[in-house]
BADRENGU-957955 format. One record per residue: x, y, z of N, C-alpha, C in turn; chain; residue in one letter. Coordinates in Angstrom, 2 decimals. Each point is the difference from the previous one (the first is absolute). Layout:
N
     n.u     n.v     n.w    ca.u    ca.v    ca.w     c.u     c.v     c.w unit code
       X       Y       Z       X       Y       Z       X       Y       Z    A    a
...
% end
This chain:
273
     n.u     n.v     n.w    ca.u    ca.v    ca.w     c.u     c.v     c.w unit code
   51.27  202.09 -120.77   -0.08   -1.45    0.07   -0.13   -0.49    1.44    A    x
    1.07    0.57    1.19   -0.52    0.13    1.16   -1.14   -0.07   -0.05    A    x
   -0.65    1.03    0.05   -1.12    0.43    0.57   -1.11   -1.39   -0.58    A    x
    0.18   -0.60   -1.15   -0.92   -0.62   -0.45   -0.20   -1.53    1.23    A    x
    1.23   -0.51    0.22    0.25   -0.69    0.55   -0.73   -0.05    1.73    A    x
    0.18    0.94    0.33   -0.58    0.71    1.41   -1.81   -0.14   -0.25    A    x
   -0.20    0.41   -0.72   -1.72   -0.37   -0.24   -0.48   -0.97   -0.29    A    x
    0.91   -1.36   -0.25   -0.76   -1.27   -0.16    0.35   -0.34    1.47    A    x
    0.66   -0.01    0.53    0.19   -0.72    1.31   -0.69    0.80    0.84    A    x
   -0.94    1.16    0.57   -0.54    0.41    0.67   -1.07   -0.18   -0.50    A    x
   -0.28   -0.20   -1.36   -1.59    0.21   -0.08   -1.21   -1.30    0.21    A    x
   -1.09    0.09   -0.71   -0.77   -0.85    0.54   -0.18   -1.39   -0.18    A    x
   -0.36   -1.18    0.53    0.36   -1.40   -0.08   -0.52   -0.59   -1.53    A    x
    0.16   -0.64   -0.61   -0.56   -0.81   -1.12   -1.10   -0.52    0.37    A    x
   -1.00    0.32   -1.02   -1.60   -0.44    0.21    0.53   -1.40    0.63    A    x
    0.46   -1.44   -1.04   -0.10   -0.87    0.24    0.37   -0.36    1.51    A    x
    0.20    0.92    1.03    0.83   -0.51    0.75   -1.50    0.71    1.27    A    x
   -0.74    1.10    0.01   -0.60    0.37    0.33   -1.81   -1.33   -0.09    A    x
    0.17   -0.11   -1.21   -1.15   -0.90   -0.16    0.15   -1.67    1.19    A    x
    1.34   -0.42   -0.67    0.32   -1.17    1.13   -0.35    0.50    1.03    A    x
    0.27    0.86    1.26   -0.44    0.47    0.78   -1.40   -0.15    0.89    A    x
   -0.54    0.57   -1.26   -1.55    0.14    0.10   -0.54   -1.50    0.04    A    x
    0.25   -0.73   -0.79   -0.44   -1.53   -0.10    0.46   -0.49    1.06    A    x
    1.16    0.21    0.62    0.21   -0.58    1.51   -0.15    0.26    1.20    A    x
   -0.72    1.27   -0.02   -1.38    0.75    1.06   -0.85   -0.47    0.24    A    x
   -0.54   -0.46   -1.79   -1.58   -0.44   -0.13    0.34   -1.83    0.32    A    x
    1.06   -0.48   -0.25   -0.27   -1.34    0.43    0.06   -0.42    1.62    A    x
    0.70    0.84    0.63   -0.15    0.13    1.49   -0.93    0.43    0.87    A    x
   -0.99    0.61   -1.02   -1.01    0.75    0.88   -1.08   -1.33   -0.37    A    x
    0.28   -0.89   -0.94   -1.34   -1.02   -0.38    0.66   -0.94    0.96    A    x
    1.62   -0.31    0.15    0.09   -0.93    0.86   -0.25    0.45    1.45    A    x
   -0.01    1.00    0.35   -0.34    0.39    1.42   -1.81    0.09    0.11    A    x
   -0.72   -0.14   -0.84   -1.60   -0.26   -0.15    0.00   -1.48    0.15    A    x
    0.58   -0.53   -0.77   -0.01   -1.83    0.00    0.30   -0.39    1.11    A    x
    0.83    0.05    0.56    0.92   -0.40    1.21   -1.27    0.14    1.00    A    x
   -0.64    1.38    0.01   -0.64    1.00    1.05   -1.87   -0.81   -0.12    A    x
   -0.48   -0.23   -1.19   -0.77   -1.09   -0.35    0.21   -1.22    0.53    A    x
    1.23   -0.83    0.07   -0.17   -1.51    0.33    0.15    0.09    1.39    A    x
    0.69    1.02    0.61    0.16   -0.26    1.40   -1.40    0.57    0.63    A    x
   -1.10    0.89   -0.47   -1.17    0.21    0.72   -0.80   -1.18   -0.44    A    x
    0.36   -0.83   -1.15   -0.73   -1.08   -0.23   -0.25   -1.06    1.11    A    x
    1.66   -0.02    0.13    0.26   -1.21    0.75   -0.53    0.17    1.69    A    x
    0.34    1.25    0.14   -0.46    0.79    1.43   -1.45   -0.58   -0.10    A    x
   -0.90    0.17   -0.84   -1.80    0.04   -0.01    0.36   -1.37    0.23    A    x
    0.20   -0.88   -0.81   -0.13   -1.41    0.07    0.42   -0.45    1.01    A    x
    0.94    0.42    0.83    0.55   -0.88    1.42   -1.21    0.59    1.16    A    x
   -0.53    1.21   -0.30   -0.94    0.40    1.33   -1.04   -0.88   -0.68    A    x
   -0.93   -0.05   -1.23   -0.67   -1.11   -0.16   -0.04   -1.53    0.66    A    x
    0.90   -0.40   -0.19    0.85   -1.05    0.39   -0.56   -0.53    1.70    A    x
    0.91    1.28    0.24    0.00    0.20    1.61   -1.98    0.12    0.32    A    x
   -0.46    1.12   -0.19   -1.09    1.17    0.73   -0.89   -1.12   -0.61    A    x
   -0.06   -0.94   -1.20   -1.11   -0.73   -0.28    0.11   -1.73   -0.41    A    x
    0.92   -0.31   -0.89    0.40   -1.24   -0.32   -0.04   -0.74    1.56    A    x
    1.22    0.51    0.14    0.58   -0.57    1.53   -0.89    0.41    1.14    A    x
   -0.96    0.34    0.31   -0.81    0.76    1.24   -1.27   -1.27    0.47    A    x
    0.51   -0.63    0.54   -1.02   -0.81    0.78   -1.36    0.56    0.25    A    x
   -0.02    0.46    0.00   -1.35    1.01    0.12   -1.44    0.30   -1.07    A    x
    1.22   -0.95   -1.51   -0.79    0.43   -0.94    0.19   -2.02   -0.45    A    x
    0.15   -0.64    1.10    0.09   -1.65    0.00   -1.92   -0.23   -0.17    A    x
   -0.32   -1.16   -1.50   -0.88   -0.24   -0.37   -1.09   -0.65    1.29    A    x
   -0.78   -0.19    0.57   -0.99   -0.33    0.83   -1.05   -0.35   -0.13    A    x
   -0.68    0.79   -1.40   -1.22   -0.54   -0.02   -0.03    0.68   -2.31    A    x
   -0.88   -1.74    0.15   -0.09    0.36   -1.61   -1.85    0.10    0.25    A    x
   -0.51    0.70   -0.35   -1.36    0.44   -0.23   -0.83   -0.35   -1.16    A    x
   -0.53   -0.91   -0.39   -0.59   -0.88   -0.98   -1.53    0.49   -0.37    A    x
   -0.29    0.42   -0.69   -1.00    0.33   -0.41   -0.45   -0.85   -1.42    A    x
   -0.89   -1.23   -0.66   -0.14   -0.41   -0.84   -1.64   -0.51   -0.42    A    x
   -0.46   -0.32   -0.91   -1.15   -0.61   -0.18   -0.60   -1.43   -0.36    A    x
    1.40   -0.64    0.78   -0.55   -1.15   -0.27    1.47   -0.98    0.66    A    x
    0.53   -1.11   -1.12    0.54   -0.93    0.96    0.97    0.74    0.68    A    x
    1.19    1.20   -0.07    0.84    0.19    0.30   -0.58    0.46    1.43    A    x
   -0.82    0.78    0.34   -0.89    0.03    0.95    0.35   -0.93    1.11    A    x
    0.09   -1.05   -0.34   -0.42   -1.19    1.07    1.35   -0.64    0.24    A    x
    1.29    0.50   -0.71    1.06   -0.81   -0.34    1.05    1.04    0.18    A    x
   -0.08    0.83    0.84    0.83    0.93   -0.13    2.18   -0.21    0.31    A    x
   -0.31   -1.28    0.81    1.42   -0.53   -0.06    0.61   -0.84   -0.96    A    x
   -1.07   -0.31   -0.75    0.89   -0.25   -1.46    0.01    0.91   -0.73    A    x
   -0.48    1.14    0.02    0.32    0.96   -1.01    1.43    0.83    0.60    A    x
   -0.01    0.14    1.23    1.71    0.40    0.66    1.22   -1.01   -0.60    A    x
   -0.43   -1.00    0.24    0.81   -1.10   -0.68    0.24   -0.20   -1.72    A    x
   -0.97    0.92   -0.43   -0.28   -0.13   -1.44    1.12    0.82   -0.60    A    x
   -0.50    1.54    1.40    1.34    1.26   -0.52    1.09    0.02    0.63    A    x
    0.36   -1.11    0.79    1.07   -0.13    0.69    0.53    1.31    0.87    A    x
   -1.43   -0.04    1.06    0.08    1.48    0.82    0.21   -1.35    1.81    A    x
    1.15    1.30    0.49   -0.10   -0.69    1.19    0.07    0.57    1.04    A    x
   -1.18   -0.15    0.46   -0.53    1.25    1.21    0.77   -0.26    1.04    A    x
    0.43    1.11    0.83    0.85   -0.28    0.66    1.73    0.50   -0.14    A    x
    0.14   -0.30   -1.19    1.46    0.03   -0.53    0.01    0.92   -0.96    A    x
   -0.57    0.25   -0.81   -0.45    1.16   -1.42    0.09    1.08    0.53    A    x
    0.94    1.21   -0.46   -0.17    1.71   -0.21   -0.95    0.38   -0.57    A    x
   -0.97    0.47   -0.08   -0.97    0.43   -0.77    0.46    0.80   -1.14    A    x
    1.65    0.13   -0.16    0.20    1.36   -0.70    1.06   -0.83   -0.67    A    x
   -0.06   -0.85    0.48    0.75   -1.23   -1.05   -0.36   -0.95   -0.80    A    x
   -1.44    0.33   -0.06   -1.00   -0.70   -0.72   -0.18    0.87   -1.11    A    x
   -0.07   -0.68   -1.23   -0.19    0.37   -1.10   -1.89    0.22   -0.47    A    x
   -0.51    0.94   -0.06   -1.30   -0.36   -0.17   -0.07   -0.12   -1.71    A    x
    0.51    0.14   -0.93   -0.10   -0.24   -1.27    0.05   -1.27   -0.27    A    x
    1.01   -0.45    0.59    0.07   -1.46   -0.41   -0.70   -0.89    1.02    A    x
   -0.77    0.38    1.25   -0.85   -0.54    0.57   -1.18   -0.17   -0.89    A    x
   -0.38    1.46   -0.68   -1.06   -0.19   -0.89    0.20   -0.58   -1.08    A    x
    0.95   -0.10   -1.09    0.37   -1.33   -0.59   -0.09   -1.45    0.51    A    x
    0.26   -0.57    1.22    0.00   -1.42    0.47   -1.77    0.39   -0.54    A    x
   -0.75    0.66    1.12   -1.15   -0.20   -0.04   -1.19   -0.08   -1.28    A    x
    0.86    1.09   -1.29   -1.09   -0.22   -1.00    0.19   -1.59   -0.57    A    x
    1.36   -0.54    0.63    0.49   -1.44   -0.94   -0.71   -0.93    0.46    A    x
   -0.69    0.04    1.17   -1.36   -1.15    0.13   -0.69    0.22   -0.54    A    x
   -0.36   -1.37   -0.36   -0.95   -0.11   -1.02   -1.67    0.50    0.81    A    x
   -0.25    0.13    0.89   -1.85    0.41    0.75    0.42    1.45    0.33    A    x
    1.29    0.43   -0.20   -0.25    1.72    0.14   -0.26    0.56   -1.22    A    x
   -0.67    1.29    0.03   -1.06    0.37   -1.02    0.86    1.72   -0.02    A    x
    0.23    0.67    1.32    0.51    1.08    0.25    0.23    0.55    1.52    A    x
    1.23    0.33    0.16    0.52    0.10    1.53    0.54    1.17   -0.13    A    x
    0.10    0.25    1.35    0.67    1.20    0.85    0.65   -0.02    1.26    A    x
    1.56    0.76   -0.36    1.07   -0.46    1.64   -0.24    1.14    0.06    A    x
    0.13    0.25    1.75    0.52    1.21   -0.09    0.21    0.09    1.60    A    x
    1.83    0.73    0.44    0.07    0.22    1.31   -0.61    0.44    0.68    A    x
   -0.47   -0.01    0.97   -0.38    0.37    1.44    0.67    0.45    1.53    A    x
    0.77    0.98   -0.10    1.05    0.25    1.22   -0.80   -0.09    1.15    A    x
    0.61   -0.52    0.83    1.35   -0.46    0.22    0.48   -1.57   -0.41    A    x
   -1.18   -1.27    0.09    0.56   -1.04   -0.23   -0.76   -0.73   -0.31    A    x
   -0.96    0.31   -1.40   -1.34   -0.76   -0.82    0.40    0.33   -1.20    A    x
   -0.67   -1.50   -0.79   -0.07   -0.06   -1.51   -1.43   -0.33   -0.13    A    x
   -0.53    1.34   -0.32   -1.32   -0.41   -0.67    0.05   -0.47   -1.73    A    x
   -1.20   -0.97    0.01    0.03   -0.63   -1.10   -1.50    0.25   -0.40    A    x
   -0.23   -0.09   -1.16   -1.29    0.25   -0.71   -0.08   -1.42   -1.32    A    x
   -0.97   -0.64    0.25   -0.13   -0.73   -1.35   -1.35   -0.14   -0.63    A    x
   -0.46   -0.24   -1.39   -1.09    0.11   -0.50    0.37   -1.29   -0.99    A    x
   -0.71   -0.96    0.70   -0.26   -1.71   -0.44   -0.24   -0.18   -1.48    A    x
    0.70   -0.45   -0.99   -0.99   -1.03   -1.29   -1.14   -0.39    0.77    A    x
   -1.53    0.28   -0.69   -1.24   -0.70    0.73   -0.35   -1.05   -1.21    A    x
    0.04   -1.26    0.63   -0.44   -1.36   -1.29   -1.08    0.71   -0.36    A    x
   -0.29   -0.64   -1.77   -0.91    0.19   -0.39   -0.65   -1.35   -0.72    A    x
    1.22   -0.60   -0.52   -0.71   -1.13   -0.82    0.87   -1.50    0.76    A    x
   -0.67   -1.10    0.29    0.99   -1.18    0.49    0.29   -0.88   -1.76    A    x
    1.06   -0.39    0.40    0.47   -0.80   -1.30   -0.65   -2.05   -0.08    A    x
   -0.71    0.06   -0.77   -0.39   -1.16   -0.08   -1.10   -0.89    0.46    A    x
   -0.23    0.72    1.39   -0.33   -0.72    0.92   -0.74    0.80    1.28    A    x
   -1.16   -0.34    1.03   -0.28    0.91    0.73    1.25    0.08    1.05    A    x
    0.59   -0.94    0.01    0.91   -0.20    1.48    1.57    0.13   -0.73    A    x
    0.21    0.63   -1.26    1.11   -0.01   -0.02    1.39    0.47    0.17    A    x
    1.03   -0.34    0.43    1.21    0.80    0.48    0.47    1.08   -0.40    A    x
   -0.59    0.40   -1.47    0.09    1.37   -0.84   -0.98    0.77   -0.09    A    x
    0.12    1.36    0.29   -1.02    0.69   -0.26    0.87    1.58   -1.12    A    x
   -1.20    0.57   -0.53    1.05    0.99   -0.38   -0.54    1.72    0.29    A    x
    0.17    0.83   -0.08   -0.52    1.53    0.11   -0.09    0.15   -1.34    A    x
   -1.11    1.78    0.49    0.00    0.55   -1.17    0.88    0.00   -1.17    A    x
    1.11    0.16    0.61    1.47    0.33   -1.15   -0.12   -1.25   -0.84    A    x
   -0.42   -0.96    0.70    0.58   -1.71   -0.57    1.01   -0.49    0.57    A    x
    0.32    0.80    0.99    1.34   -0.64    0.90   -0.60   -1.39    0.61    A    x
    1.24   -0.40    0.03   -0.18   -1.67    0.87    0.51    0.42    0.83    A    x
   -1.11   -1.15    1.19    0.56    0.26    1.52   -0.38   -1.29    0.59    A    x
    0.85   -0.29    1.06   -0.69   -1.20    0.78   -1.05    0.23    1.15    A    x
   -0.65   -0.73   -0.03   -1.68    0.28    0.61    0.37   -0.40    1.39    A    x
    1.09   -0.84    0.53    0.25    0.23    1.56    0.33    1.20    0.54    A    x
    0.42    0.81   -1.22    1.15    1.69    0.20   -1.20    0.73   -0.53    A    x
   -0.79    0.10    0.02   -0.92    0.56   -0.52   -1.36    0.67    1.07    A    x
   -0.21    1.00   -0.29   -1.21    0.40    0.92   -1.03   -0.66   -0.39    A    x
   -0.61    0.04    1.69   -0.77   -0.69   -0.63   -1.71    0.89   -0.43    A    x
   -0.54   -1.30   -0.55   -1.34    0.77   -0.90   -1.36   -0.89    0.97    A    x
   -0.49    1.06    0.42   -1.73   -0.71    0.43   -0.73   -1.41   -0.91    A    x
    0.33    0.93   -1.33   -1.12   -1.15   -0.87    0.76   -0.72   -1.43    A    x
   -0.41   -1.11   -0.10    0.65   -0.76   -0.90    0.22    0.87   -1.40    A    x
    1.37   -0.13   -0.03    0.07    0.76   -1.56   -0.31   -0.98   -1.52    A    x
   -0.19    1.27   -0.98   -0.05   -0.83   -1.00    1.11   -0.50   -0.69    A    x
   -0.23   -1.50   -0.34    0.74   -0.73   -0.88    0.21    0.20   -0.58    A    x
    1.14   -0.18   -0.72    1.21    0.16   -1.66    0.51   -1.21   -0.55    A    x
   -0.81   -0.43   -1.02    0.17   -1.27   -0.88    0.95    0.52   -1.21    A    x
    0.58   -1.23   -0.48    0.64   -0.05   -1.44    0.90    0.76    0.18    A    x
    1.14    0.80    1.23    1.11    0.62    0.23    1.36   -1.16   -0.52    A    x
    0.60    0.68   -1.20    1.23   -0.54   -0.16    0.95   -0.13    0.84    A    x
    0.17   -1.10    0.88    1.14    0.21    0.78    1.55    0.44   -0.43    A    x
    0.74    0.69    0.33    1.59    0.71   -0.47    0.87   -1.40   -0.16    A    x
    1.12   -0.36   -0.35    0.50   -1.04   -0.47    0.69   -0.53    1.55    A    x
   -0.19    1.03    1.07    1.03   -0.44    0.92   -1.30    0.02    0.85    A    x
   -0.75   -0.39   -0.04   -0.87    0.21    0.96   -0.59    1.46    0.55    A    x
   -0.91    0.17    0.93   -0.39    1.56    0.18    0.82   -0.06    1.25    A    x
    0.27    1.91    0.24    0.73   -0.16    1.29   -0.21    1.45    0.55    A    x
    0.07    0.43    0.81   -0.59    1.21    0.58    0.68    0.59   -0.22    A    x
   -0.83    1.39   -0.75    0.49    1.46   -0.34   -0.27   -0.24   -1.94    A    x
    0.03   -1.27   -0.12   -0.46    0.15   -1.66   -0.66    0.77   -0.21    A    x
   -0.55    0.68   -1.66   -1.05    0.33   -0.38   -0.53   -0.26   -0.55    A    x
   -1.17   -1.16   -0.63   -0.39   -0.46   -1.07   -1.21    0.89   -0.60    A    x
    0.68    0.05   -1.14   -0.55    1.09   -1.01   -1.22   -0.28   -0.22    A    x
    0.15   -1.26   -0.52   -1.56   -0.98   -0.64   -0.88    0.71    0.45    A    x
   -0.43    0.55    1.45   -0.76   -0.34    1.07   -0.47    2.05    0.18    A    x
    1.12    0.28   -0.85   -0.50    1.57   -0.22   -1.58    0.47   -0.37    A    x
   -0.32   -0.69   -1.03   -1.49    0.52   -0.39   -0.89   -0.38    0.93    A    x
    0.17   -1.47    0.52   -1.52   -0.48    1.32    0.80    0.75    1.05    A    x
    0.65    0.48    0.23    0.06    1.00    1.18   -0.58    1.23    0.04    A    x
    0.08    0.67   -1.40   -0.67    1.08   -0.19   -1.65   -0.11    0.03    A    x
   -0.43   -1.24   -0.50   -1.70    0.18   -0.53   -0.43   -0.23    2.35    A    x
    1.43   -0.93    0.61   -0.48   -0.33    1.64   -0.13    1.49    0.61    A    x
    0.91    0.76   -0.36    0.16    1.35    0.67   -0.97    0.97   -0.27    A    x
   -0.56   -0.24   -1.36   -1.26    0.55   -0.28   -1.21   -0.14    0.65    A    x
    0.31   -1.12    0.18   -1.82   -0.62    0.38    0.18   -0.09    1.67    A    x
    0.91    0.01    1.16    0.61    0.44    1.01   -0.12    1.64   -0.08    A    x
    0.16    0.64   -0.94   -0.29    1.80    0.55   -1.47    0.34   -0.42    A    x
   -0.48   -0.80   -0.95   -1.17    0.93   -0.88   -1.48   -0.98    0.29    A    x
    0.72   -1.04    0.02   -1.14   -0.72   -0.21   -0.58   -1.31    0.99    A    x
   -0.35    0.93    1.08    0.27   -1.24    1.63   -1.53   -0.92   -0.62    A    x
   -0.82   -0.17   -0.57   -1.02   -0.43   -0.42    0.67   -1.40    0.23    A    x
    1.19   -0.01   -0.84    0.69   -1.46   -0.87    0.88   -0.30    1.17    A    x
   -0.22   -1.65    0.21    1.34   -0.31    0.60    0.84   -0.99   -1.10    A    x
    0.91   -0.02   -0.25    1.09   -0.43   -0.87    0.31   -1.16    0.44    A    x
   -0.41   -1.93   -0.47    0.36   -0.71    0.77    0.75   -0.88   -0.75    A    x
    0.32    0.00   -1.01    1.22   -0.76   -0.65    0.36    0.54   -1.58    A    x
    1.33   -0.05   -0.63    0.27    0.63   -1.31    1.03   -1.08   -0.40    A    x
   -0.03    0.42   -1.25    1.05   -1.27   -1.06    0.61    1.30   -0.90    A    x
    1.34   -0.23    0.10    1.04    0.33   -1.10    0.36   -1.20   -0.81    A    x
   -0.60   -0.83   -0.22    0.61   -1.01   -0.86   -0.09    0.28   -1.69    A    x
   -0.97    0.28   -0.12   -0.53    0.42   -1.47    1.16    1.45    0.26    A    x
    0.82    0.16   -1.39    0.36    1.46   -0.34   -1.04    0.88   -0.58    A    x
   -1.20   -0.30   -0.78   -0.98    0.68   -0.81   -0.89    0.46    1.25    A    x
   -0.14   -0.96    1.41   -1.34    0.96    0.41    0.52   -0.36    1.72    A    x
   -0.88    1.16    0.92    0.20   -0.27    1.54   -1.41   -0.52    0.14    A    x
   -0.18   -1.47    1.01   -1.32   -0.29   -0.15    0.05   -0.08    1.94    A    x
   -1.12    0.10    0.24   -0.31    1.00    1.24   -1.06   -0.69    0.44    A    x
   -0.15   -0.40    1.41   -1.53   -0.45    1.02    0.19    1.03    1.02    A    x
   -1.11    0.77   -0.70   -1.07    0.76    1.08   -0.82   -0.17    0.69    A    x
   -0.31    0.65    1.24   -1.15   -0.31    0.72   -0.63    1.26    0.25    A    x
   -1.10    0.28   -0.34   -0.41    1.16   -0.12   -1.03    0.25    1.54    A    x
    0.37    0.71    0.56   -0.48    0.51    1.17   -0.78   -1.57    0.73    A    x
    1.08   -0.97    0.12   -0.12   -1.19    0.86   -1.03   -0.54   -0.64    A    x
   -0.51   -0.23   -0.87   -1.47   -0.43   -0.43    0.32   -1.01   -0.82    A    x
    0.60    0.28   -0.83    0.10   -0.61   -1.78    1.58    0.16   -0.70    A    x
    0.24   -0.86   -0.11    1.78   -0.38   -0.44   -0.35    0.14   -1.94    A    x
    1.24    0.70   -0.70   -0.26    0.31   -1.53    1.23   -0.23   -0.53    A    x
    0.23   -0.74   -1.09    1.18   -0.26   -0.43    0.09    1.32   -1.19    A    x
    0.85    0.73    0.29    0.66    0.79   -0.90    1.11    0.04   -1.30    A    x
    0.25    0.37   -1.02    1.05   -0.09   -0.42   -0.15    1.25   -0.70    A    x
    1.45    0.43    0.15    0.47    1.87   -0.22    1.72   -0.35   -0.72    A    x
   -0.82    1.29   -0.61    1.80   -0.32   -1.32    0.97    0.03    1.26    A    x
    1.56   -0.19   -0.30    0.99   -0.16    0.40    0.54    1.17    0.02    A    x
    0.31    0.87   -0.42    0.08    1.58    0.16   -1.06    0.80   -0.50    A    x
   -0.30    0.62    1.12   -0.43    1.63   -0.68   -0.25    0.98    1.02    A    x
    0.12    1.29   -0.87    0.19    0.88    0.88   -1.25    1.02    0.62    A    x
   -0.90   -1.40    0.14   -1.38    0.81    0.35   -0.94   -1.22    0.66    A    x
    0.57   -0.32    1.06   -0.46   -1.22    0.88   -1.25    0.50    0.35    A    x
   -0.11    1.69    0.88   -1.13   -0.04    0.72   -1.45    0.35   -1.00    A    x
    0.20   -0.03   -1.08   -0.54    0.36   -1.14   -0.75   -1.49    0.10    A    x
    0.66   -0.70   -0.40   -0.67   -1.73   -0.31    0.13   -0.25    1.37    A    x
   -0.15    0.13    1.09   -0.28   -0.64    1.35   -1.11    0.96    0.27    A    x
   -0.69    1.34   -0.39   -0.99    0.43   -0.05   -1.52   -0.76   -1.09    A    x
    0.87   -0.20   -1.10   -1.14   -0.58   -0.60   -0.06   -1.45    0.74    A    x
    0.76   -0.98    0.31   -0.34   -0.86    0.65   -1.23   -0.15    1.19    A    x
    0.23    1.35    0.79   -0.79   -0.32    1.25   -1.17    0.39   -0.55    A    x
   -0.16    0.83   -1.21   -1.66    0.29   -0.02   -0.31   -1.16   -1.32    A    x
    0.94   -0.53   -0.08   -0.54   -1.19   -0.72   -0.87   -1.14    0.86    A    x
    1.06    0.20    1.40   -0.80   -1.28    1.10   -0.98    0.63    0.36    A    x
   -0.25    1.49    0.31   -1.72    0.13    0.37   -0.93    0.04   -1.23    A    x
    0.61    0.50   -0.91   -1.34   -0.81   -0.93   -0.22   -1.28    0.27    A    x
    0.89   -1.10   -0.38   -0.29   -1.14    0.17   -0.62   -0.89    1.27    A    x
    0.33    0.76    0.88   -0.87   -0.42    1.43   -1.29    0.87   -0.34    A    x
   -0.24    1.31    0.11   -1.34    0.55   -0.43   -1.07   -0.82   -0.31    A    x
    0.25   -0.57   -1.89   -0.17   -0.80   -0.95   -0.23   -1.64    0.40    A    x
    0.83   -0.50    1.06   -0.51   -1.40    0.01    0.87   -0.95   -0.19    A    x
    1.17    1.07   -1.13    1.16   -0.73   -0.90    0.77   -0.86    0.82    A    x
    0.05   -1.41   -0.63    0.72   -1.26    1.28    1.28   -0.08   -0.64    A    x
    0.35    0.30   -1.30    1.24    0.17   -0.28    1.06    0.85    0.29    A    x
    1.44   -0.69    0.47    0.86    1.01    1.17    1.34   -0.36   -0.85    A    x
   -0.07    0.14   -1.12    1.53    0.08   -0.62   -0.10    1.23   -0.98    A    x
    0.99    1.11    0.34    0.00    1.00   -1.04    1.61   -0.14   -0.61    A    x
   -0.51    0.65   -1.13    1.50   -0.06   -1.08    0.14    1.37   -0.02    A    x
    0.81    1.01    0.08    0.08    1.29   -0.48    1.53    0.13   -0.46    A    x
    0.33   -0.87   -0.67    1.24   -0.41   -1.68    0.16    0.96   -0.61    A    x
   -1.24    0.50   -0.49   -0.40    0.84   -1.34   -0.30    1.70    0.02    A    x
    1.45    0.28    0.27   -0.56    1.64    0.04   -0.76    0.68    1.06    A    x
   -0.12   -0.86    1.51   -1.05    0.73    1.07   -1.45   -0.53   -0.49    A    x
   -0.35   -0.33   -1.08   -1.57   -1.10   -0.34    0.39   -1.16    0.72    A    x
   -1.85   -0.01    0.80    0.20   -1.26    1.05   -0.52   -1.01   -0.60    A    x
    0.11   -1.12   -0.21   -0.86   -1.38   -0.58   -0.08   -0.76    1.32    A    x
   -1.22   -0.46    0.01    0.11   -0.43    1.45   -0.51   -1.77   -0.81    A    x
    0.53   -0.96    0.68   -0.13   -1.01   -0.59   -0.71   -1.01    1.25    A    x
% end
C-alpha cells in the first residue's frame, strides 16, 4: 500500500494540467507577435510622419495643369475648387483619391488624373465634356455632351463653330443644373455622334425632341442644301438610315428633285415628301 502511494506523487502531471500549459505558451507567443506588430507599426508610421509627412522638402510648389479646355485657362480656380494650397500642402498629405473624386464631381470633367511628382508637384490631367448640342437657343446658357450631361456654357470649352440646336427638351421640375443628365436627349445624341464620326458630308443644324413618336432633324448637306428629316425615336441602326438618307440626297440633287423633306418612320423606307 506504501509503495502504491509513492507512485502517484512522483509520477507524471495530469494531462489537464499539462494542456493549460501549452495554451499559455501559445497565448504569449501571439501576444509577444501583437505587441511586436503594433510597435513596428507604430515605429513605420512615426518615420513616415517624420522622413515624409513632416519633411519640408516634400512642401507642395507647383500644381502642373494639363487640360483641354476651360480648366486650362482657370487654373486657380480649380486649386480653389480642390482646396490645394501651394505653399502650405505636404504632398504626402494629400489624398489623391479623393482629389480625384472632387474632380470627377464637376460637372465639365469627363476624366482625370492626379498623380505625385517628387519632390514638390501635383500633376493633374483632365479630359473636358466637349458641347455638343446648345439648349433652345444659339446663345444659350445650356449646352449638353455626348452623355447628355448638362453643363454651363461659361464653364464650358469652348467650340469654333456654332453647335446644333435642341428643341422641345423637357425642362426637370427644378430647373436644369449642371451635371444633370437628360435622358430625352439620348437618341439625338446618338443619330449627332453618328453623323460627327461617319458622316462629315452632313452638318447637323437643329433637332426637336418634342414629338415622343419621331426625332425631326435640319440638315445641311455638304453646305449647299438644308433637308428636313424625320427618324424613328429609337433604333438600333442609325447609320443604316443615315446611309440611305445621304444617297437619297444625291439622287435627288442628280435628278433635279426640289423636294428636301424625307420621312424614314417606316422600317428604314424613305418617303421623301
Amino acid at each position: 500500500m506504501m509503495e502504491n502511494r509513492g507512485n502517484r506523487k512522483s509520477g507524471a502531471e495530469p494531462p489537464d494540467d499539462e494542456q493549460r500549459r501549452k495554451r499559455r505558451r501559445v497565448l504569449i507567443g501571439v501576444l509577444v507577435v501583437v505587441v511586436g506588430a503594433a510597435l513596428l507599426g507604430a515605429g513605420l508610421f512615426w518615420c513616415y510622419r517624420i522622413w515624409f509627412v513632416r519633411n519640408p522638402r516634400f512642401t507642395l510648389f507647383q500644381v502642373e495643369l494639363k487640360s483641354s479646355g476651360y480648366w486650362q485657362e482657370h487654373p486657380e480656380e480649380l486649386q480653389r475648387e480642390l482646396g490645394l494650397q501651394v505653399g502650405r500642402d505636404n504632398l504626402f498629405e494629400l489624398k489623391l483619391g479623393e482629389l480625384r473624386d472632387r474632380l470627377q464631381a464637376i460637372p465639365n470633367v469627363r476624366n482625370c488624373e492626379v498623380v505625385r511628382i517628387l519632390p514638390d508637384t501635383l500633376r493633374i490631367r483632365i479630359s473636358e465634356r466637349i458641347p455638343r448640342l446648345a439648349l433652345g437657343s444659339p446663345g444659350s446658357d445650356w449646352v449638353v455632351d455626348e452623355d447628355a450631361v448638362v453643363l454651363q456654357r461659361s464653364r464650358a470649352m469652348n467650340i469654333p463653330t456654332q453647335l446644333p440646336i435642341a428643341s422641345g427638351v423637357k425642362v426637370p421640375p427644378g430647373g436644369l443644373q449642371p451635371g444633370q443628365r437628360l435622358e430625352q436627349l439620348t437618341p439625338a445624341l446618338d443619330v449627332l455622334m453618328k453623323i460627327v464620326r461617319n458622316f462629315s458630308d452632313f452638318n447637323l443644324l437643329w433637332l426637336s425632341v418634342g414629338n415622343p413618336d419621331q426625332l425631326e432633324l435640319l440638315i445641311r448637306y455638304r453646305n449647299r442644301r438644308s433637308y428636313q428629316v424625320k427618324l424613328p425615336p429609337k433604333s438600333q441602326n442609325y447609320n443604316f438610315l443615315l446611309t440611305n438618307l445621304q444617297q437619297a440626297i444625291i439622287n435627288a440633287e442628280s435628278s433635279g428633285e426640289r423636294r428636301s423633306r424625307f420621312n424614314l418612320l417606316f422600317d428604314g423606307a424613305l418617303i421623301v415628301q
